[in-house]
N, C-alpha and C positions, 0 to 999 in steps of 0.2 A: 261123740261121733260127728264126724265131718257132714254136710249137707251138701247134697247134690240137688240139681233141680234140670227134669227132661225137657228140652223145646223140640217141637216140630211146627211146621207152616200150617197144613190141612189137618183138618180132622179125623181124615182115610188114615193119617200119619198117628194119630192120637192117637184113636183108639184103640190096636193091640197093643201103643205101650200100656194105655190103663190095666188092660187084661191082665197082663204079666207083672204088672211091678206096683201094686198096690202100696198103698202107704209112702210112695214115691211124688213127689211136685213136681206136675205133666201140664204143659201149658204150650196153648195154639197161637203161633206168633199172627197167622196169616201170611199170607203168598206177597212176597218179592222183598228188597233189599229193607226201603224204609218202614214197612211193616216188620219186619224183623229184627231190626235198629230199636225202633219204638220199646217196642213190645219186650228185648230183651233187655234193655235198659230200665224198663218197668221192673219187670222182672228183680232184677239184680237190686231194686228200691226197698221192692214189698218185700222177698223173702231171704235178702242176703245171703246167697249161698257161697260154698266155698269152692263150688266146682260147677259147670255146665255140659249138661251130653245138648248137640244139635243133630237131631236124626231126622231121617227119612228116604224120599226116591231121589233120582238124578237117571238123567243122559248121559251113556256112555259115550265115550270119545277115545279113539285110535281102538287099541284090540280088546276095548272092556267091554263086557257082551250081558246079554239080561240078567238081572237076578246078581249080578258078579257083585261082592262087596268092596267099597272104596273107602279104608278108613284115612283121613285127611291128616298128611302129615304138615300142608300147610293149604293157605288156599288165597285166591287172590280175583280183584273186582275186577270182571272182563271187559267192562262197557267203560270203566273212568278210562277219561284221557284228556288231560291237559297239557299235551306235551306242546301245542302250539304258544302256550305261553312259557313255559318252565324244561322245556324239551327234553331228556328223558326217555320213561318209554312206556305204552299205554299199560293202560292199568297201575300207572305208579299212583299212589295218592297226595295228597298237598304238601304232608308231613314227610316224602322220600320215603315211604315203604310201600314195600312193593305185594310178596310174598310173606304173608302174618305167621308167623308158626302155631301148630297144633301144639297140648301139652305133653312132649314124648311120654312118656309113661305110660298114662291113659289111654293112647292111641297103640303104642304096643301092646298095654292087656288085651287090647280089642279087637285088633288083627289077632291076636291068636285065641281070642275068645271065639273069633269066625270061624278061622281053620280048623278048632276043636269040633267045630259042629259039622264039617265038611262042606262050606260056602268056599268056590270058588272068591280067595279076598286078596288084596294086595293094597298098600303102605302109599299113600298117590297125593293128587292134586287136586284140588277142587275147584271151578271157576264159577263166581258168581255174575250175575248180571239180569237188572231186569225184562228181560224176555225168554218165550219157551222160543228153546231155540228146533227149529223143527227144517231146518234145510242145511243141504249136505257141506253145501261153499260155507257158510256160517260154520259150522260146528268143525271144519275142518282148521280153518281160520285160525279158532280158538286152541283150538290141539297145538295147531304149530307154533304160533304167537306164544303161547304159555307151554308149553307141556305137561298139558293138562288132561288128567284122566276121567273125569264129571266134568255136566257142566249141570247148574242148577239156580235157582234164584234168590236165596237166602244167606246161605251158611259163614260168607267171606263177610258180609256187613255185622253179622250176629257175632260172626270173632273180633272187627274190628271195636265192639263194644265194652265185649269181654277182656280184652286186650286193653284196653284206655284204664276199665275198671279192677286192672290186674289180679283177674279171674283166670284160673286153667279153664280150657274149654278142650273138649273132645266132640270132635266133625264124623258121622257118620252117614253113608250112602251107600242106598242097593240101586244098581242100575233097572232102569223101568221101559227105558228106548234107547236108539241107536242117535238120537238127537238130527235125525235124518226126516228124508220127507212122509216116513210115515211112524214119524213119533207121534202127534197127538191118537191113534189107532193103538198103535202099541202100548203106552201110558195109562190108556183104559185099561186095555187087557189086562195087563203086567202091575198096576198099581199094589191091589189086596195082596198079590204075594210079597212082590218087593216091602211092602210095609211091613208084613207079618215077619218077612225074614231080619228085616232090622230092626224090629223088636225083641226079636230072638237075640241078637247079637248083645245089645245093651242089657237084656237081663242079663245074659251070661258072664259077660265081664261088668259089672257094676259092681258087685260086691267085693272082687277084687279091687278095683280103685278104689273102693271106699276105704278098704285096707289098708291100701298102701299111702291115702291124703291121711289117715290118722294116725302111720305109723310113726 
């Protein structure tokens, strides 16, 4: 049997996966890029798996609304930009990639592991960057700049990891705010469900993936 192993940032993020997926390796990277680099590179040391789910909340960006699920069909760092030297376009990285891909598969069981539950879900982008982005010119920025459906602070560096270590990785997010001026208000509010709904989701479709990494 193939090994998966669950990351999340928070703890709010952790703990419905413990609930639901016992006997599963669930482990808390901490909040923002290099904490989740770290942490997922540990990770991939101590327990070598053969697969990675990255879950939890995010900020919706353009028409993706609370609670809506975002499974990442790829995802990319909103804050690099070195184009004054190497020019290009921001968010490229050193290496010329821009846009990491998810591992299709995995990300397709999972979009329809949501929609089987009836989560409003759609197949999108994820933006990473270290900061909560909580204003409207900001998070709009980013939508257009990328076309990007989340924005959140972990998930693009955690694949950039996964990616080096040619690991599939599967990106998953419930939106928690509007990434607007009253995301940190709503983020409280919205957290325990968005978490508990994306725990929902990764139980659902895991054991499919697992299926199909040991077919």
């Amino acid at each position: 049997m193939k090994k998966i192993i669950l990351l999340a940032a928070m703890g709010s993020e952790v703990a419905p996966l413990e609930k639901k997926l016992p006997g599963i390796i669930i482990l808390g990277t901490g909040v923002g890029k290099v904490a989740a680099a770290m942490n997922t590179q540990r990770a991939i040391i101590e327990h070598r798996p053969d697969a990675i789910v990255f879950v939890g909340v995010a900020g919706g960006l353009g028409g993706v609304s609370r609670l809506d699920v975002v499974v990442a069909k790829d995802a990319v760092q909103w804050d690099v930009d070195i184009t004054p030297i190497n020019g290009g376009e921001v968010g490229t990285l050193n290496n010329g990639q821009r846009f990491l891909k998810l591992e299709p598969n995995g990300s397709e069981l999972a979009l329809q592991a949501s929609l089987a539950l009836g989560y409003p879900s759609i197949l999108g982008r994820v933006a990473s960057g270290d900061a909560f982005v909580a204003d409207p010119g900001k998070s709009a920025w980013i939508q257009t700049t990328f076309q990007a459906d989340a924005v959140e602070m972990e998930g693009a560096a955690a694949l950039q990891v996964a990616f080096a270590n040619k690991i599939p990785m599967v990106l998953i997010r419930v939106i928690s705010d509007g990434a607007g001026d009253d995301a940190p208000m709503s983020f409280t509010d919205f957290l325990e469900a968005a978490a508990e709904r994306a725990a929902n989701v990764v139980a659902a479709f895991l054991p499919k993936w697992l299926e199909h990494l040991s077919a």
